[in-house]
Structure formats: structure tokens, C-alpha cells
Z-matrix of the N, CA and C atoms (Angstrom, degrees):
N
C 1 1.464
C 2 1.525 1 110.35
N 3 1.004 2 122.07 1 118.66
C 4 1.863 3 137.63 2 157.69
C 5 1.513 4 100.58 3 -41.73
N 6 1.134 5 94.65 4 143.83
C 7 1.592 6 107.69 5 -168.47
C 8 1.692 7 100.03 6 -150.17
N 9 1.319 8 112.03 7 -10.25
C 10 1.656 9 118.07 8 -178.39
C 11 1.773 10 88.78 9 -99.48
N 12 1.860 11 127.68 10 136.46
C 13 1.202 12 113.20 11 152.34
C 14 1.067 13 123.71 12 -132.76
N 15 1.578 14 123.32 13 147.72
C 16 1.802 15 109.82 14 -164.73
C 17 1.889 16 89.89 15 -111.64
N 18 1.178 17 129.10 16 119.33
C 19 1.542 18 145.12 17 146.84
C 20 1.621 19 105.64 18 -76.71
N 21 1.528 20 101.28 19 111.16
C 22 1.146 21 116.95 20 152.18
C 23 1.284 22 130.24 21 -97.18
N 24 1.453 23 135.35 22 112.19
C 25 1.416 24 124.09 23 -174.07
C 26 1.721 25 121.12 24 -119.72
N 27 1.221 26 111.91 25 6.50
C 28 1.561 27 127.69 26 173.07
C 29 1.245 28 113.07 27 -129.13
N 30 1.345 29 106.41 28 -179.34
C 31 2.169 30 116.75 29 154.44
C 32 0.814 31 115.10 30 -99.64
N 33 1.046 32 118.26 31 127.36
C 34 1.690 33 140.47 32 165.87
C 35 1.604 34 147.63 33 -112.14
N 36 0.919 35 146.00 34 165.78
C 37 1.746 36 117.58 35 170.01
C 38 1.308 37 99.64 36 -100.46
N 39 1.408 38 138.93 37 17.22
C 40 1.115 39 125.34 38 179.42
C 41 1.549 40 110.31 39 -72.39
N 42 1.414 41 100.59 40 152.00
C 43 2.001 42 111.48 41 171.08
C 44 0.954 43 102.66 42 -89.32
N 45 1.534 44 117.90 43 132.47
C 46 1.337 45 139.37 44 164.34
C 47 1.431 46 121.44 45 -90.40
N 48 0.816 47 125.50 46 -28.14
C 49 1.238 48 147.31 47 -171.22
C 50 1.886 49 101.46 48 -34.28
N 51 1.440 50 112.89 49 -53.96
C 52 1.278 51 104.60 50 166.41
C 53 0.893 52 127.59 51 -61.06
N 54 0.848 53 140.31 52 16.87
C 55 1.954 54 141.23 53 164.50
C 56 1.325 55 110.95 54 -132.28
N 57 1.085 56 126.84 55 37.43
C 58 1.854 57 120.91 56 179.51
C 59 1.546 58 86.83 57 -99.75
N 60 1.477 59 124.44 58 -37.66
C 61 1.703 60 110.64 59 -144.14
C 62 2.047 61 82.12 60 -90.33
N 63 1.403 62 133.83 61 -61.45
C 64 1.214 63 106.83 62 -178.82
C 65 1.711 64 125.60 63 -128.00
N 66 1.210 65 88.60 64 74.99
C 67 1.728 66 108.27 65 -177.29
C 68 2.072 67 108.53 66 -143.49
N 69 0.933 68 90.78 67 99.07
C 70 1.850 69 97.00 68 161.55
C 71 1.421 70 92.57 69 -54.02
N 72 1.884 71 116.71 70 125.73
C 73 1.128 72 144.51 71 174.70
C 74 1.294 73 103.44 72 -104.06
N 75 1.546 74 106.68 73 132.99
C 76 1.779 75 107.90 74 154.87
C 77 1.486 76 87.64 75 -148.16
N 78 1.666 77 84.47 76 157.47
C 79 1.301 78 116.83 77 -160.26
C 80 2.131 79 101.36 78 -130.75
N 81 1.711 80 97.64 79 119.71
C 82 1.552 81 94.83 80 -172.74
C 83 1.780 82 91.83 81 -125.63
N 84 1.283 83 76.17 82 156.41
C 85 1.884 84 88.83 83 -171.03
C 86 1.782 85 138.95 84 46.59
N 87 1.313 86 101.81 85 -90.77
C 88 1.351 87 99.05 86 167.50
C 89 1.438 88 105.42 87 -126.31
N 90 1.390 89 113.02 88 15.49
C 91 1.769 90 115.92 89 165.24
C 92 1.443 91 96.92 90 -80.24
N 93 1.763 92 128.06 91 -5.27
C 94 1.675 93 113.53 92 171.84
C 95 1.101 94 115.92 93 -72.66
N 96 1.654 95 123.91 94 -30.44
C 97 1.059 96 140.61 95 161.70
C 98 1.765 97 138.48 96 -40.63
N 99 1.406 98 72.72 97 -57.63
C 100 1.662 99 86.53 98 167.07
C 101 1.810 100 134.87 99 -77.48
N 102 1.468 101 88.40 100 -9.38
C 103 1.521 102 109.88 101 166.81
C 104 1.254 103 107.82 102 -72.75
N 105 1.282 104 100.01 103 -76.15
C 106 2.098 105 120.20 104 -170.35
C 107 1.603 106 97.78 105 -42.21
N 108 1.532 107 115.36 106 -35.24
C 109 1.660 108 115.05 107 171.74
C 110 1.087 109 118.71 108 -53.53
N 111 1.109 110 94.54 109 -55.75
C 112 1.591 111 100.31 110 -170.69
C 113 1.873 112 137.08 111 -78.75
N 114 2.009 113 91.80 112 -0.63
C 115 1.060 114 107.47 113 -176.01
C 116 1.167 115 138.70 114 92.86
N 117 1.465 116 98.69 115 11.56
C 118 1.977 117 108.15 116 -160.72
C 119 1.934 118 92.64 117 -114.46
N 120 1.118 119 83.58 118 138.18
C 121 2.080 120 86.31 119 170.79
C 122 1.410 121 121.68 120 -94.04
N 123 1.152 122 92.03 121 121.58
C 124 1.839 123 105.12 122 179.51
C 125 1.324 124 105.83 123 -57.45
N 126 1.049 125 121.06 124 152.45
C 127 1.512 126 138.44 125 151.00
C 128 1.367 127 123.75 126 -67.81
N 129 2.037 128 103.60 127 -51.06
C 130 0.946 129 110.10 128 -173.58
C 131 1.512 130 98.70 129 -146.68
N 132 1.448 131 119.73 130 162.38
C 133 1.394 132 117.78 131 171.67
C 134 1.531 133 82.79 132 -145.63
N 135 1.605 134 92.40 133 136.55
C 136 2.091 135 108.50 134 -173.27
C 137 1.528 136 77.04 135 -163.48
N 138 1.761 137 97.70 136 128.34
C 139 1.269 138 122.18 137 147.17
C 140 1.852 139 109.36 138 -165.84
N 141 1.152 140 118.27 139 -161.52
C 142 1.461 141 133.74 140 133.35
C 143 1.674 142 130.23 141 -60.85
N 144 1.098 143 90.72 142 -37.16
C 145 1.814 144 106.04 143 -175.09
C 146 1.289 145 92.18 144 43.10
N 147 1.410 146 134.97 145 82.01
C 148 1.243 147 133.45 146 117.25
C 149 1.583 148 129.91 147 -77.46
N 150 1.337 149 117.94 148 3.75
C 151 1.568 150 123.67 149 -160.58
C 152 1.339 151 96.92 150 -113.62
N 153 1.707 152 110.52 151 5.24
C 154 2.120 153 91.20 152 -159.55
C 155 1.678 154 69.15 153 -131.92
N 156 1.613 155 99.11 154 167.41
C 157 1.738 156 126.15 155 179.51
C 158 1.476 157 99.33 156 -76.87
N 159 1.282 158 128.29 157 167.35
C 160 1.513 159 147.47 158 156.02
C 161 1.609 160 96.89 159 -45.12
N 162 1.393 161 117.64 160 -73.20
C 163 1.625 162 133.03 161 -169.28
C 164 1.738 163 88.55 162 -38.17
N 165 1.585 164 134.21 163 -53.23
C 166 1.421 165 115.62 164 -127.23
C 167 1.865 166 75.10 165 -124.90
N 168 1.227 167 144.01 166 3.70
C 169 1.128 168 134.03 167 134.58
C 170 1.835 169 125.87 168 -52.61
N 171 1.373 170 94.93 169 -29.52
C 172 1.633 171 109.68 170 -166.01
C 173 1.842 172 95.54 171 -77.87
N 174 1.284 173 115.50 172 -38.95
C 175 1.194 174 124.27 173 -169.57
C 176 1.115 175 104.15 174 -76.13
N 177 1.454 176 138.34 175 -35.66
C 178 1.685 177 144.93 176 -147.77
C 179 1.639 178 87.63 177 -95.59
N 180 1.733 179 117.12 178 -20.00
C 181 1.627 180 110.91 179 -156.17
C 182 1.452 181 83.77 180 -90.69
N 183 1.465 182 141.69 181 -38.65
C 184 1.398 183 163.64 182 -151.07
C 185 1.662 184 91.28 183 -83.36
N 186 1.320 185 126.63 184 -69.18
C 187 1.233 186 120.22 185 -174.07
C 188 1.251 187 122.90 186 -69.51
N 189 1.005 188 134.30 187 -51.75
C 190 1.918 189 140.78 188 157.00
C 191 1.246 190 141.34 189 -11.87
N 192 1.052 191 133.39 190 111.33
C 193 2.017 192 121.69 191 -158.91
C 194 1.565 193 82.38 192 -76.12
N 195 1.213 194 112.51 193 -42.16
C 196 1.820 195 103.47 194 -167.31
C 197 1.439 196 102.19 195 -109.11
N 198 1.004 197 114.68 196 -175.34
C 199 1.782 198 121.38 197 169.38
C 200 1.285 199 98.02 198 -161.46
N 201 1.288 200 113.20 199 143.22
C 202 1.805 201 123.23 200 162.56
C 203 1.548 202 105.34 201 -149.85
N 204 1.242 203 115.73 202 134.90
C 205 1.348 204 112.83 203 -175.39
C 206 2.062 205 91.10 204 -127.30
N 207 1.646 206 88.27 205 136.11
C 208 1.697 207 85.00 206 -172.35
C 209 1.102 208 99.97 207 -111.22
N 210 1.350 209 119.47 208 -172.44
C 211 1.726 210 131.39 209 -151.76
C 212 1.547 211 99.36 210 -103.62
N 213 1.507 212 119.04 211 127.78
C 214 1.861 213 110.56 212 -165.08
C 215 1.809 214 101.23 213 -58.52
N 216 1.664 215 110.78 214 -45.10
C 217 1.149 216 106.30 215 170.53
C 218 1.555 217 133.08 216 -80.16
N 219 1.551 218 128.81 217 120.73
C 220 1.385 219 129.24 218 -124.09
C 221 1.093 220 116.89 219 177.05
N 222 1.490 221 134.91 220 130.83
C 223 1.551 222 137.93 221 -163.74
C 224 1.635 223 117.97 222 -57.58
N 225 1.707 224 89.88 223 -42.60
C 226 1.268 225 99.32 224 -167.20
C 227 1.259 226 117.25 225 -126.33
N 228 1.600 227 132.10 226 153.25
C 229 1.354 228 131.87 227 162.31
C 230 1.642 229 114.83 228 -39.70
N 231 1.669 230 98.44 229 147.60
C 232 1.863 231 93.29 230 162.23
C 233 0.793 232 108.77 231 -57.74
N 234 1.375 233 146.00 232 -59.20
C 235 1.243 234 155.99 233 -171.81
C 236 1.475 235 95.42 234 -26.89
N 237 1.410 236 132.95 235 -88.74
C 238 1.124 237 142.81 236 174.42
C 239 1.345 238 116.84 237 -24.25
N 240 1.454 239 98.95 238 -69.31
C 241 1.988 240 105.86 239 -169.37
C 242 2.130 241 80.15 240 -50.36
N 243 0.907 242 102.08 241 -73.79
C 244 2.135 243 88.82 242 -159.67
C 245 1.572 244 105.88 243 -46.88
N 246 1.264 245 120.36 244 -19.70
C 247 1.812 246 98.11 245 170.00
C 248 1.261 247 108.60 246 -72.36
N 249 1.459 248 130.19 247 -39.06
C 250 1.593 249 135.70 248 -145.83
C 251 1.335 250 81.80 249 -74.06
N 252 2.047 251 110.52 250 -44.30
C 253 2.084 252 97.05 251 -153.15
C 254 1.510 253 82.15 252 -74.10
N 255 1.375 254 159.98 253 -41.06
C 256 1.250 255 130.54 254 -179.47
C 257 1.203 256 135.15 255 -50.46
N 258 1.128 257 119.30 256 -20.40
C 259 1.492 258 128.97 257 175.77
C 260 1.549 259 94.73 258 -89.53
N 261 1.327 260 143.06 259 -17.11
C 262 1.500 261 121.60 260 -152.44
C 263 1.804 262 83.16 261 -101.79
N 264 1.494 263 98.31 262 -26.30
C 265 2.006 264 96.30 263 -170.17
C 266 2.091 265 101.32 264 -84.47
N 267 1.008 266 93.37 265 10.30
C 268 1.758 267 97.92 266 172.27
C 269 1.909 268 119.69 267 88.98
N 270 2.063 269 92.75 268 29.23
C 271 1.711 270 91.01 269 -176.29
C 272 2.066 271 97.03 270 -64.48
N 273 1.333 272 92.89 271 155.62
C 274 1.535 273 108.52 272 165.54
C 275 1.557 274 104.57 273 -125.29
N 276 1.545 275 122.54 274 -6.98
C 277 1.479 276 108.40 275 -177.04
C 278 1.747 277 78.21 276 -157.54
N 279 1.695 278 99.63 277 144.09
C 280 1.594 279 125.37 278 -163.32
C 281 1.238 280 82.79 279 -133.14
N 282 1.806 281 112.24 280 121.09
C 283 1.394 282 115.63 281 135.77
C 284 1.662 283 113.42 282 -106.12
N 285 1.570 284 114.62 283 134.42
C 286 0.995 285 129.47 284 175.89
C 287 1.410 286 137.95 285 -91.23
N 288 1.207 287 139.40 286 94.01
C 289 1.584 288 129.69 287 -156.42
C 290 1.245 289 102.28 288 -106.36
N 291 1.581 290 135.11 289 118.41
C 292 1.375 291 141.79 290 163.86
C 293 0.955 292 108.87 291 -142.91
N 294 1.530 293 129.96 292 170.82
C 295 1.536 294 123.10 293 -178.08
C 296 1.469 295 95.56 294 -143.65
N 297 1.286 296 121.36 295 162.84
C 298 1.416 297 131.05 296 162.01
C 299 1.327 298 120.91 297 -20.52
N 300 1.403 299 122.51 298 132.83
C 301 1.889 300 105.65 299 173.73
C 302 2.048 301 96.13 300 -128.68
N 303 1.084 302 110.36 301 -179.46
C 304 1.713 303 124.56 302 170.65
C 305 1.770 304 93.86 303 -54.51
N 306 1.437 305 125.27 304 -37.60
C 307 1.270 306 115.79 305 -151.34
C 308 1.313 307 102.01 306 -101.53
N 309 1.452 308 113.81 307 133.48
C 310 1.280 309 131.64 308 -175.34
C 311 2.163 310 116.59 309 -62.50
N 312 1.421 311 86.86 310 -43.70
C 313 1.478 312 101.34 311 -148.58
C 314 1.997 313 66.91 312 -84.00
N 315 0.927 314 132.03 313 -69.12
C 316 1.600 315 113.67 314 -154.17
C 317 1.484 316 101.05 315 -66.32
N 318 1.455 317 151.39 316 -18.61
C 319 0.838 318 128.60 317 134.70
C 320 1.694 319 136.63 318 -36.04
N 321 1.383 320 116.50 319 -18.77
C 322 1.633 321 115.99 320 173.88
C 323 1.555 322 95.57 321 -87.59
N 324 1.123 323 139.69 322 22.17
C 325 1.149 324 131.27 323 174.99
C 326 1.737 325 119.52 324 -69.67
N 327 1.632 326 104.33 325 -40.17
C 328 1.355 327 129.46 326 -164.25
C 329 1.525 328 85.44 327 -55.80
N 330 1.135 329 121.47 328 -57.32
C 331 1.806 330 122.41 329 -176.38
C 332 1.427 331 116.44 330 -39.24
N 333 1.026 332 118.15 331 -53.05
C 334 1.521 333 140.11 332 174.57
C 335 1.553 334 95.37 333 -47.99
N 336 1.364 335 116.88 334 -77.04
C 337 1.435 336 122.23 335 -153.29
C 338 1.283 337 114.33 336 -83.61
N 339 1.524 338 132.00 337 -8.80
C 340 1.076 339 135.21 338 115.61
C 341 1.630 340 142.86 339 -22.71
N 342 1.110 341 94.03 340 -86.70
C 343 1.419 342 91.02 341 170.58
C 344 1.525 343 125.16 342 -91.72
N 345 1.489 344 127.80 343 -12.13
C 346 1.250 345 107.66 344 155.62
C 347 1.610 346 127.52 345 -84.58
N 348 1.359 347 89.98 346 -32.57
C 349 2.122 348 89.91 347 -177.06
C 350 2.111 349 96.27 348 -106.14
N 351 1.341 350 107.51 349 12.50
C 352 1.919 351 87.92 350 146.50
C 353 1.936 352 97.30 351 65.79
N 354 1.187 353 118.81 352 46.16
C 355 1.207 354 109.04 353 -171.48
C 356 1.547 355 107.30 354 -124.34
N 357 1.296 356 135.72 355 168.27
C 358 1.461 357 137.64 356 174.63
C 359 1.022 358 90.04 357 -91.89
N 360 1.900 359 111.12 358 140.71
C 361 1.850 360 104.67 359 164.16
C 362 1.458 361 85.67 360 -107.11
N 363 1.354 362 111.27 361 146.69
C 364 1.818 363 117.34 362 158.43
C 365 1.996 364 104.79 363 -133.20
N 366 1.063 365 90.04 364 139.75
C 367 1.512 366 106.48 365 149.05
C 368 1.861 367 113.05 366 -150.04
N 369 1.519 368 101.02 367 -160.55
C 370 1.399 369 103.49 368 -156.64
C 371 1.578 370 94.55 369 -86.49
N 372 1.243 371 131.06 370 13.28
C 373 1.403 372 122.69 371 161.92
C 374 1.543 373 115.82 372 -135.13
N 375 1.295 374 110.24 373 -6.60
C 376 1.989 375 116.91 374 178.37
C 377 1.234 376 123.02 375 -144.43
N 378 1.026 377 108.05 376 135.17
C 379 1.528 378 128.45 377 177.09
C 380 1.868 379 110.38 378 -107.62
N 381 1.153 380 112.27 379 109.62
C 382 1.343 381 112.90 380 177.55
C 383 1.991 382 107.51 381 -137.29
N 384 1.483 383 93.41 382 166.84
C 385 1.527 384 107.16 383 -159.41
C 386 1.360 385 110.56 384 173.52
N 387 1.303 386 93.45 385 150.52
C 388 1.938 387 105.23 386 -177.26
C 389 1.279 388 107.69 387 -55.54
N 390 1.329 389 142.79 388 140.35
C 391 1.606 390 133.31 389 128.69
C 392 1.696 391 109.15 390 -77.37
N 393 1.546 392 129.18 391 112.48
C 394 1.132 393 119.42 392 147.06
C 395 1.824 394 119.08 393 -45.71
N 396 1.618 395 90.26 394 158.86
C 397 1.766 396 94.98 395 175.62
C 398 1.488 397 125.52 396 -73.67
N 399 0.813 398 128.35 397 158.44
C 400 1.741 399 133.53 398 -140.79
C 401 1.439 400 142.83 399 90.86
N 402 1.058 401 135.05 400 -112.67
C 403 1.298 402 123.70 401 -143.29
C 404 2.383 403 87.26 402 -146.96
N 405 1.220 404 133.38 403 78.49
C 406 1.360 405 139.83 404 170.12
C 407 1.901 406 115.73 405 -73.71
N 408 1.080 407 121.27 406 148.14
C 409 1.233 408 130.15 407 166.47
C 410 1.777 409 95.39 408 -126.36
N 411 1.834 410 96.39 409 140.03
C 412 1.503 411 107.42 410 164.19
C 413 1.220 412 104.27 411 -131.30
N 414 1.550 413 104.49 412 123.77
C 415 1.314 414 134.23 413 -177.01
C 416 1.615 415 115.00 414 -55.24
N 417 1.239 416 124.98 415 99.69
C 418 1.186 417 113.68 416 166.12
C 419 1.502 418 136.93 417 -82.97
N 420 1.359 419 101.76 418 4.66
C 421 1.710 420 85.36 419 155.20
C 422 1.738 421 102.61 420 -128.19
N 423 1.387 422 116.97 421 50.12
C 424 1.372 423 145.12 422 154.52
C 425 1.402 424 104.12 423 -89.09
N 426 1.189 425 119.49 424 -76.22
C 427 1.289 426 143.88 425 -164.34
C 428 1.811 427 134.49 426 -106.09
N 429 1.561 428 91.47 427 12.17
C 430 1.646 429 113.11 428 -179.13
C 431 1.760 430 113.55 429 -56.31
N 432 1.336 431 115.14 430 -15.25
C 433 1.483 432 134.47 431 -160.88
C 434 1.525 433 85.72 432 -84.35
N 435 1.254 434 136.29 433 -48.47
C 436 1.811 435 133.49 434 -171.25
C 437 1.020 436 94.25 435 -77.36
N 438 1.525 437 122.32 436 149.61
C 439 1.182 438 147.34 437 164.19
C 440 1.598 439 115.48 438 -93.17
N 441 1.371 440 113.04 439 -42.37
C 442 1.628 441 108.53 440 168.80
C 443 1.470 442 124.13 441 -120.57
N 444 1.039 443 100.67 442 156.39
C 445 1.866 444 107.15 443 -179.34
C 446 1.491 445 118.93 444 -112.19
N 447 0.833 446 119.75 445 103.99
C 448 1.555 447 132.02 446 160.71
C 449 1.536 448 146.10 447 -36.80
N 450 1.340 449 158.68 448 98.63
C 451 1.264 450 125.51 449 -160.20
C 452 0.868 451 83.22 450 -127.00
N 453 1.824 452 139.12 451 119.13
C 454 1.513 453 131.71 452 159.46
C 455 1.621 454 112.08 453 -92.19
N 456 1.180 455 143.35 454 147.96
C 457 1.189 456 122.84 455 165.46
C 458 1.546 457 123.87 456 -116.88
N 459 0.704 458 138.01 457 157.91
C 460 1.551 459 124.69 458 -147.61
C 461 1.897 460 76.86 459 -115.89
N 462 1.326 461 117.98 460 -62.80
C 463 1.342 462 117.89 461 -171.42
C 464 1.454 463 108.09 462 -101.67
N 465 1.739 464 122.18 463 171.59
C 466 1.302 465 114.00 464 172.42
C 467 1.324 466 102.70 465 -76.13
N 468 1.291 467 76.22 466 146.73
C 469 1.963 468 94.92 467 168.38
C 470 1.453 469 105.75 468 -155.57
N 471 1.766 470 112.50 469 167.30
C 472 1.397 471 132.10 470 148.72
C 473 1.522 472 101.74 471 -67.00
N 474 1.341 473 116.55 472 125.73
C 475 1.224 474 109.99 473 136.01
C 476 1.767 475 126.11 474 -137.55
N 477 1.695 476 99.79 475 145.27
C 478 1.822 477 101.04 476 -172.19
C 479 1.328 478 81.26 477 -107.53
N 480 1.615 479 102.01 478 146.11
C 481 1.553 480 128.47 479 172.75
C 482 2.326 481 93.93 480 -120.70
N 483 1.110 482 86.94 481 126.91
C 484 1.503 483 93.88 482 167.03
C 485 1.663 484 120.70 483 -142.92
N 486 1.358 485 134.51 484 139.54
C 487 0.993 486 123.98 485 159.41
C 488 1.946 487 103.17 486 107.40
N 489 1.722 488 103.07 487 -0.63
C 490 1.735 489 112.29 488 -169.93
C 491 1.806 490 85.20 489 -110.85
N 492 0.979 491 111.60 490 176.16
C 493 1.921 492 136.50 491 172.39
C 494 1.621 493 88.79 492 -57.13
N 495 0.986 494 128.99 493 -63.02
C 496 1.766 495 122.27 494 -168.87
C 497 1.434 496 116.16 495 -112.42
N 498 1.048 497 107.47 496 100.34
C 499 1.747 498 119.05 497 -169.39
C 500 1.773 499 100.85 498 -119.06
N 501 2.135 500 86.37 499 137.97
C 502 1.671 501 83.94 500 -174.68
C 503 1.613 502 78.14 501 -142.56
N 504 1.485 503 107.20 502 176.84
C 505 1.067 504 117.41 503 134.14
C 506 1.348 505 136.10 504 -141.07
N 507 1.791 506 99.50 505 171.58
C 508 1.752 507 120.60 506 -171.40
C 509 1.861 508 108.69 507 47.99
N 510 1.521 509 96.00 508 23.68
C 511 1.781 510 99.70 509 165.80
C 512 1.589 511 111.05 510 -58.10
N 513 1.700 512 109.45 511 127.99
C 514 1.563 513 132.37 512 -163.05
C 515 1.257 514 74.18 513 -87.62
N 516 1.536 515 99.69 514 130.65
C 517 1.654 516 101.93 515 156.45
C 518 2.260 517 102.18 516 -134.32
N 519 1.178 518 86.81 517 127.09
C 520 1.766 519 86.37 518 162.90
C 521 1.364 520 134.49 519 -80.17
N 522 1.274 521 134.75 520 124.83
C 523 1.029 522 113.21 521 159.96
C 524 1.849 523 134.88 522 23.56
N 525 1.228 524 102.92 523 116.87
C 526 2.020 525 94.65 524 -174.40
C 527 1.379 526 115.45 525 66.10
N 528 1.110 527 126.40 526 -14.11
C 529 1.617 528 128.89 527 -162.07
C 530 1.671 529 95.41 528 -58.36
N 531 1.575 530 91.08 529 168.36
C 532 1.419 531 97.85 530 -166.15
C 533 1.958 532 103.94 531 -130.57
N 534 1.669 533 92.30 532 6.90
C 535 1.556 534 86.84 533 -159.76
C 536 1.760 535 100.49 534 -93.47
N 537 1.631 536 121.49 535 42.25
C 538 1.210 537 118.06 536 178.26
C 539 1.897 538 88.91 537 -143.26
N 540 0.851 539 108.34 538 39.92
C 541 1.609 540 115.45 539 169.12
C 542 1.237 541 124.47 540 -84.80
N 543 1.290 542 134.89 541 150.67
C 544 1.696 543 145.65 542 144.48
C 545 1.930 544 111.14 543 62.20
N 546 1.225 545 108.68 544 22.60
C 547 1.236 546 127.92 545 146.81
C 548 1.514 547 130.03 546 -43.03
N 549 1.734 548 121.83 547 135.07
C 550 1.923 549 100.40 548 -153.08
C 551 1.733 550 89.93 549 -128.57
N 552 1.471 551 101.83 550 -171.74
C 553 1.609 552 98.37 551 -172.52
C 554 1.561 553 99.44 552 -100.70
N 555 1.375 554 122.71 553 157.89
C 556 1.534 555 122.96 554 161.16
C 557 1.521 556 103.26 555 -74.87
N 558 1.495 557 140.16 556 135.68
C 559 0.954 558 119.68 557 -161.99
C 560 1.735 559 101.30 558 -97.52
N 561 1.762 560 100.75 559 133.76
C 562 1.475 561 109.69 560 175.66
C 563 1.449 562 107.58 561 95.98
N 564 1.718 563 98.27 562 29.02
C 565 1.890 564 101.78 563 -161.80
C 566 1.885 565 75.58 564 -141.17
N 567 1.548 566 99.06 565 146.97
C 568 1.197 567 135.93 566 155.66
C 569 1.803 568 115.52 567 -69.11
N 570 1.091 569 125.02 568 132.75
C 571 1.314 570 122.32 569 170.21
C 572 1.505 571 106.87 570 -94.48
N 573 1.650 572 121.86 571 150.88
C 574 1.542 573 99.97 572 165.37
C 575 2.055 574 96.05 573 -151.77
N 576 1.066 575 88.89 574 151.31
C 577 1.717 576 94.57 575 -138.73
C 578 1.785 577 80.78 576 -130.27
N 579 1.412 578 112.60 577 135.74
C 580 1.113 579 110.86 578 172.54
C 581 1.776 580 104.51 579 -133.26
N 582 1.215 581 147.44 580 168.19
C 583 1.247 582 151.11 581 -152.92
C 584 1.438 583 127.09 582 165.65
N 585 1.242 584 126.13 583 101.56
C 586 1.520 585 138.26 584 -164.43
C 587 1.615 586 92.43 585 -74.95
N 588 0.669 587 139.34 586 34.45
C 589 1.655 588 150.62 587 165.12
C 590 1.299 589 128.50 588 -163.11
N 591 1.622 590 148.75 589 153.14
C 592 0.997 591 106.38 590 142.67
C 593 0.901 592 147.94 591 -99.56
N 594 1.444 593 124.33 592 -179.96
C 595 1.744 594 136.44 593 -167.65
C 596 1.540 595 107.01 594 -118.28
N 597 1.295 596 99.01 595 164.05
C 598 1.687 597 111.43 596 165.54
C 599 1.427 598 102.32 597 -104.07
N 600 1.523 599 120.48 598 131.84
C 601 1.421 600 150.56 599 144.28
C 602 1.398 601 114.96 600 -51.62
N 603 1.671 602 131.20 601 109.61
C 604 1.452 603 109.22 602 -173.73
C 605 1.845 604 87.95 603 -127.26
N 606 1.376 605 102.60 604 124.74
C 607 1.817 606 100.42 605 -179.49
C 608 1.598 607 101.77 606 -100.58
N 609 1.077 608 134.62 607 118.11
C 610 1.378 609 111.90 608 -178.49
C 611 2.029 610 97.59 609 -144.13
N 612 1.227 611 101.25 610 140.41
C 613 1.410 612 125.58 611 -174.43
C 614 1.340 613 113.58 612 -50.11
């Protein structure tokens, strides 16, 4: 049983290709699309499909080991319903693919699914993810491709940044704060980030 799962829910230019051989794939909305493009086989395709045509619903039902089509009116985001069914089919590690939209408020989602359901967000310009509390290293030739670093914190905390372009320490940050933002790597340097809470990591291009 797969226990790694990659949710795709947009288009992207990202390669998938590394996760076909051991990652349970699902594919929501027009991230079914961008799968079947790209050649990779879903596991699962679960949404509403209000965003895709009749023609390219018919195709997503054709390509799919599973299919679930949910009700437009509904508790929860797709987004959501495909993290929850990953956790209910036994995920232990969530990669998340979404990208920017016009809408503000479903963009604050990444926060949510981050730090409550523990998931990687990726698109073709950010990489974001929880830091648990303690003592983090960020890989710089992991992550040498972002230009800035992010620290959101969901709760207060201390946090020391050492070893990045702007290093402090035991900086109080509250809730939402913004004063641990857009921070860069020394290049060929390790970051190491410590935080009496945790925070979200935001790498973005």
C-alpha cells in the first residue's frame, strides 16, 4: 500500500514523472487534466468538476482507476475532500499542487492545509510547508531555485534564523505577523531556523 500521495488540482509545467512509480496520485478539477497531459495515471479523480467541459469530464472518467464526482453543494472544498480521502486511504506524506487564483479567500487555503493537514504546497513558483518547533535546516542546494524565504507563523513564537541574508535572534513574532518575510539564501550555505512553535516555510521565486 502507497502511503506517499501527490494531489494535483491545477496546470502546471511541473514534471511529475517522479512520483508515478511510488506515490498514490489524485487528480481534482483541472489538475485531471494536467495529469492525463502529461501522461501519468491517476489513481483517483474526485471533485465537483464544475471547471472542466462534458467532452474532458468523459476523458478524466476514461483515464482514472477510480472516479468520484461530488455534489457542487458541500461542506468542504475539493481541495479538502482529496486531503481527508488521503488520509482515510492511509497517506503519511501529502504533496499538494495549486497555484494562485483571482480569489483571495481560496488562496488562504494553503495556510490551512499546511499547517493543519501537514502537507507540501508546490507550484511552478513555491514550495511551502510546516516547520515543526525546534531546531530546522534548509537545504540550499534543495532549494537554491527560490529567491525568498518566508516565515508565517500561525501561533506566537521565538524564532532564530541563522546562516540566511537576515539573521536574528529569539525574534517574537504573533500570530499572522509579517516581520519574518522575504528573507534569501547565502549561496552554498545551509539555513537553520529554530522556533518555539510552529511556522510555515514559504520558498517562492
Amino acid at each position: 500500500m502507497k502511503t506517499k500521495f501527490l494531489i494535483v488540482t491545477c496546470e502546471t509545467q511541473l514534471d511529475f514523472s517522479y512520483y508515478q512509480k511510488d506515490f498514490f496520485i489524485i487528480g481534482v478539477e483541472r489538475g485531471c487534466l494536467d495529469l492525463i497531459g502529461k501522461n501519468i495515471k491517476m489513481d483517483l479523480a474526485v471533485s465537483d468538476f464544475d471547471q472542466v467541459l462534458a467532452s474532458e469530464l468523459t476523458q478524466i472518467q476514461e483515464q482514472a482507476k477510480s472516479f468520484e464526482k461530488l455534489d457542487c453543494q458541500k461542506d468542504n472544498l475539493d481541495g479538502t475532500y482529496a486531503i481527508k480521502k488521503a488520509y482515510e486511504l492511509g497517506a503519511t506524506e501529502i504533496v499538494f499542487v495549486a497555484k494562485p487564483t483571482n480569489r483571495v479567500d481560496m488562496n488562504l487555503t494553503i495556510l490551512e492545509y499546511c499547517y493543519k493537514y501537514h502537507v507540501k504546497f508546490l507550484n511552478d513558483n513555491t514550495v511551502a510547508y510546516c516547520l515543526g518547533k525546534g531546531t530546522s535546516t534548509l537545504s540550499f542546494a534543495q532549494y537554491q531555485g527560490y529567491t525568498y524565504i518566508t516565515f508565517f507563523p500561525v501561533h506566537e513564537t521565538l524564532l532564530t534564523i541563522s546562516g540566511l541574508k537576515y539573521n536574528i535572534e529569539d525574534l517574537h513574532l504573533l500570530p499572522n505577523s509579517t516581520r519574518a518575510f522575504s528573507n534569501e539564501f547565502i549561496p552554498n550555505t545551509a539555513g537553520k531556523i529554530t522556533t518555539t512553535k510552529p511556522v510555515l516555510v514559504i520558498f517562492n521565486k
